[in-house]
N, C-alpha and C positions, 0 to 999 in steps of 0.2 A: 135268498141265494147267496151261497159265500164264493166266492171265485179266485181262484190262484192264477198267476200268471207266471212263469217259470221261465227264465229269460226276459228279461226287459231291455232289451237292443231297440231299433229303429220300428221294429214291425210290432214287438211286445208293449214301449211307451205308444206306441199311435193308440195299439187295441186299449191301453189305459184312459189314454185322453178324451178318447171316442165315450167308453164307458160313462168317464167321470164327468165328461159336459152334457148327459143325457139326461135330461131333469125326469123324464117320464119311467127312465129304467132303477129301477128297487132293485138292490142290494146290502146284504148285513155285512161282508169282509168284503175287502180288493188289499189280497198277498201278494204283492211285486217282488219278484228275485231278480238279484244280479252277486253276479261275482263279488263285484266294487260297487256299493252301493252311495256315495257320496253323489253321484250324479243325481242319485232319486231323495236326499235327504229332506228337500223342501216338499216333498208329498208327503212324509209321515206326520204333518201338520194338519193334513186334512180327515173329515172324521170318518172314522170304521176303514180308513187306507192303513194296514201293516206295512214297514220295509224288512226286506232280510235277506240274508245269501244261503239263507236254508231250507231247500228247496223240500225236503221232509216235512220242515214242522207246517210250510206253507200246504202242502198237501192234508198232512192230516188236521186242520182245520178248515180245509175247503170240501165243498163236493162238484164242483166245475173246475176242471186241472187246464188251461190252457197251456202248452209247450211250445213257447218261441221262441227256442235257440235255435244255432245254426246246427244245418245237417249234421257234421261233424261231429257238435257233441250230443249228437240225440239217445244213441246208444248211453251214454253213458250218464245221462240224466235218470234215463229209464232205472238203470239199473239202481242208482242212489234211491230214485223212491218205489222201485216196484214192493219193496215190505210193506208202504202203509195206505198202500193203491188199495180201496176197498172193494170189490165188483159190486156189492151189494149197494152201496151207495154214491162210488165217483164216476164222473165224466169225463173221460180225457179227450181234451181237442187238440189236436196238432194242427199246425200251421208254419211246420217244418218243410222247406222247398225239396221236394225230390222223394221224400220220401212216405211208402207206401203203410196200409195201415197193418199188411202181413210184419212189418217191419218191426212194429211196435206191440204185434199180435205175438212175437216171438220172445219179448221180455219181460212184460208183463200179462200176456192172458188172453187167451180168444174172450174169456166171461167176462173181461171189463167193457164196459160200452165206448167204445171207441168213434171217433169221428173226424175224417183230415177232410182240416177245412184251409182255403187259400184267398184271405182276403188280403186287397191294398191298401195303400199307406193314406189313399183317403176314407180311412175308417176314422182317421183323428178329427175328418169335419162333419164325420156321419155320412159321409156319400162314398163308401165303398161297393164295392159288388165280389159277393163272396162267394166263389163254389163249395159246396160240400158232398160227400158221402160218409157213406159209415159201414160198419161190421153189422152183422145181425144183431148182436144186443145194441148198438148205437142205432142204429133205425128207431129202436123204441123210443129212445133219447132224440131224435133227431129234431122235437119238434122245441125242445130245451135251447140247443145249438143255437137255431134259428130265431130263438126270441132277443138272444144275444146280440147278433149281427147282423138280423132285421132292425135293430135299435142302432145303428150304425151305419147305416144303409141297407143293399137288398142283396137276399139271397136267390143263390138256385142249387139245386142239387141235380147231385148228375151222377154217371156211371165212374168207379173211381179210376177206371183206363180214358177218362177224360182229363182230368186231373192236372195232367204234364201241360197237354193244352191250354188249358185254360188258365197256367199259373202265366203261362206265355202271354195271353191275349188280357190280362185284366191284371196281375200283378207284375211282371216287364211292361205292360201296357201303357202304365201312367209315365213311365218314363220315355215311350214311344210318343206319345199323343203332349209331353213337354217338352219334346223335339220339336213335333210340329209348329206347337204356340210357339217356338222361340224363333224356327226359322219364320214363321208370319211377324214374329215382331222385329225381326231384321231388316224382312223388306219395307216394315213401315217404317222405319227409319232412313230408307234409302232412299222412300218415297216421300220425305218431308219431315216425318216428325218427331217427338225428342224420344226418346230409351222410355220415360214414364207413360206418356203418351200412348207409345205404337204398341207396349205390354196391354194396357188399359183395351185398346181397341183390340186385340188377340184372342184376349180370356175371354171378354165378354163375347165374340161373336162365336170361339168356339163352346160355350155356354149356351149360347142363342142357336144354335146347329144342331143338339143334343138334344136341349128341351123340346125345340120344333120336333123332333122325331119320337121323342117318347110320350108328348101330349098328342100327338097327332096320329102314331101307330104309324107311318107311312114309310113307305121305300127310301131310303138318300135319294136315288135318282127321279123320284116325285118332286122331292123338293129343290134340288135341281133343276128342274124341266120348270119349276118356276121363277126362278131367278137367272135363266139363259132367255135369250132372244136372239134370230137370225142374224148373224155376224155381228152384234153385240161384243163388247168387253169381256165379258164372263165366259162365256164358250171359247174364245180368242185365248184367255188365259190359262182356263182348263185343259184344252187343245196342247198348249204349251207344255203343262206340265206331265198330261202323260209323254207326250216327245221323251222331258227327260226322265222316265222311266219313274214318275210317283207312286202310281200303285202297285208294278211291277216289284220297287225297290222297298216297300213296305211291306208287302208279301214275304218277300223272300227274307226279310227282315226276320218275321215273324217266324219262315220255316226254320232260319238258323240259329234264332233262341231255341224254338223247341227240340232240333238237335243236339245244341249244348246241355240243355238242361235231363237229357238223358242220356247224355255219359258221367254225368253228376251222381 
């Protein structure tokens, strides 16, 4: 598989690093574009990684085109390589916020196989969760997509009017849920212990919350209902924080990203 990556910003190096620590995923090229490529100099040291700020020649040496720039210049990325976009043999994935794949249907081709996908920034540790859809010729492709970012974490595909959603709930996500770690590690601090310490104890328990639920398949509020006990600390504490509106203010968190992100 030869794979271009077209934008190399914060979301384009993660989907890099992710790639390139994945001992099990094969690869013949990784084309990394940026403008200014000095930041990426120390990667063209590694083997079969090209650098370049030509986003052309990286396409026509790739058949997996991912485009991680920002919205803004998506259009006009398109238009630099829609000449050497093959239908017959490239993929194009976006992972451009906001925008739809009529979007990209309109510069380059209903017959390329197309695919918007929206993973996070922890694809660099390989624990992302990626939504995707696609066009009709990208569905045939789709199972390509996912071998990518199944190596990187986990996928799901979905309807692409999910999309706005779910860029909300998994990629603003990670920076909703290091909110939370950060305010738990505040109060462990307040409650005794030093800044290294009260992080240490954060991660790992909300680590320990996540795994519990996805080795176990079960409700939150199952695993809840085991760690409360009648007028116990835990339900006293709980109790408190809906008082100050936690789930309430994280909802609504949630509805007014997804509002912004659809005037975007």
């Amino acid at each position: 598989m030869k794979i271009a990556i077209l934008g190399t910003g914060n979301l384009g190096y993660s989907i890099a690093l992710g790639i390139l620590s994945q001992e099990n995923f094969k690869f013949k090229n990784l084309y990394l574009t940026k403008r200014n490529t000095e930041s990426l100099e120390s990667w063209s040291k590694l083997p079969n990684v090209k650098i370049s700020s030509d986003n052309r020649k990286a396409v026509r040496f790739s058949d997996v085109v991912i485009i991680a720039v920002q919205p803004a210049q998506l259009k006009g990325v398109l238009e630099e390589i829609k000449e050497v976009v093959n239908p017959k043999t490239h993929t194009v994935i976006s992972v451009v916020t906001g925008r739809k794949i009529a979007d990209l249907e309109a510069v380059i081709g209903s017959e390329v196989a197309i695919v918007r996908s929206m993973p996070n920034t922890a694809i660099s540790v390989r624990q992302s969760m990626t939504c995707m859809s696609a066009n009709s010729k990208g569905l045939k492709n789709i199972e390509l997509a996912k071998s990518i970012f199944n190596s990187l974490g986990q996928t799901m595909c979905i309807e692409e009017n999910l999309m706005q959603a779910a860029t909300v709930i998994c990629a603003s996500g990670i920076a909703f849920w290091m909110r939370l770690i950060r305010a738990t590690t505040q109060g462990a601090v307040q409650l005794g212990f030093d800044a290294k310490e009260a992080q240490e104890l954060s991660m790992q328990t909300a680590l320990g919350a996540a795994t519990l639920l996805i080795k176990s398949g079960n409700h939150p509020e199952e695993e809840i209902d085991r760690v409360t006990t009648p007028s116990g600390c835990t339900i006293e504490g709980l109790n408190e924080m809906e008082h100050q509106g936690l789930s309430a203010s994280l909802i609504r968190g949630l509805v007014t990203s997804f509002e912004k992100i659809n005037q975007i």
